[in-house]
N, C-alpha and C positions, 0 to 999 in steps of 0.2 A: 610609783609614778601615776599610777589610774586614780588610787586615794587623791593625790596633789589634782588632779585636773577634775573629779568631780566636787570637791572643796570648791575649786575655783569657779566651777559653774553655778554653784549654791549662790556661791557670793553675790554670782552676775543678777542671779536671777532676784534676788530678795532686792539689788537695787534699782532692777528694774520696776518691781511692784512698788518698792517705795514712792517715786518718779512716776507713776501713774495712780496715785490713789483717787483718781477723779470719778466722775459715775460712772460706772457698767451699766450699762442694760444689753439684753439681746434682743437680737434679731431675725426675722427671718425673711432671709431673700426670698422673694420668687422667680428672680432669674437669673443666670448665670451671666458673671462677668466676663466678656470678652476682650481678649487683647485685639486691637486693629493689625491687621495684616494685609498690606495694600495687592499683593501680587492675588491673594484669593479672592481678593473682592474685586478686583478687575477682570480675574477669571469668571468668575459668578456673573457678574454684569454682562460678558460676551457672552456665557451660557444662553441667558435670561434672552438678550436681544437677538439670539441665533432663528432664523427660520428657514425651515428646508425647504425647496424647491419641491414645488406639486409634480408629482413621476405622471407622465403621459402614457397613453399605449405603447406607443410609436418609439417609447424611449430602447426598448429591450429590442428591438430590428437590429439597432448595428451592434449590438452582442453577441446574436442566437443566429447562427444558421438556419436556412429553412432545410427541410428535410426533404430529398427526393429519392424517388427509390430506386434501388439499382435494376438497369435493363436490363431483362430476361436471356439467359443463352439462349444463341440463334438455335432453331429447331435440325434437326439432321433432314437432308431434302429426300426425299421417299424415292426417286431415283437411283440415289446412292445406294438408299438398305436394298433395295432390290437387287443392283447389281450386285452388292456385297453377299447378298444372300445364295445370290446364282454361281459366285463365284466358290462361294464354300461346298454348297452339294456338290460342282463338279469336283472336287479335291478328290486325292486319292488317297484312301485310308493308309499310313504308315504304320506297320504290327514290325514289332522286333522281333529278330529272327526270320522275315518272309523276306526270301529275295524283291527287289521290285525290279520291274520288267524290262529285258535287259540287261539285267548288271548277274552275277554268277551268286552262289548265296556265300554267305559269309562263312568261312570255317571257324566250326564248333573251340572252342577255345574249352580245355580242362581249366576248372578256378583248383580244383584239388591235384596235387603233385605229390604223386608219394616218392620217398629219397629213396633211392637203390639202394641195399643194403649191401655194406663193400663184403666181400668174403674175405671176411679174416682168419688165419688156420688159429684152431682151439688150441690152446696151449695147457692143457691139461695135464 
């Protein structure tokens, strides 16, 4: 089958050169033929006639925030650390274990508990 169809191309091709025995020459282009294609060349054309709008200073205002810095914490009023300060030296020292004044002291609690050992008769 491949023999039959390269025969067959042989054939074409010998009558195609017969059917142009007229002159050859070469040639050589210097530039590429282009197919038209209207949708790029109307794109091209709106590129070409595009002009962008000149940017202002003013333009980036309704974009950007302006920046303000955040208000300071209020200061603590020197009144207050005073009396706060007055109120701690009168404090009374709390120590575990000391009675405070008034009250009875606290009974000593054992943390250690040893088990009675039960008497059990030897049975030896």
């Amino acid at each position: 089958m491949l023999s039959h169809s390269v025969r067959a191309s042989r054939s074409l091709l010998t009558r195609v050169n017969r059917q142009s025995v007229g002159v050859s020459y070469r040639t050589f282009m210097t530039t590429a033929t282009r197919r038209a294609d209207p949708v790029q060349d109307l794109y091209l054309r709106e590129l070409r006639a595009y002009k962008p709008k000149p940017t202002k200073a003013g333009d980036a205002e309704a974009h950007v925030q302006k920046f303000t810095a955040p208000k300071p914490p209020p200061s603590p009023e020197e009144s207050s650390l005073a009396s706060d300060l007055q109120a701690y030296e009168t404090q009374t020292v709390e120590v575990e274990g000391q009675a405070v004044a008034g009250e009875e002291a606290p009974k000593e609690e054992s943390w250690f508990e040893e088990d009675e050992e039960e008497s059990h008769p030897a049975a030896h």
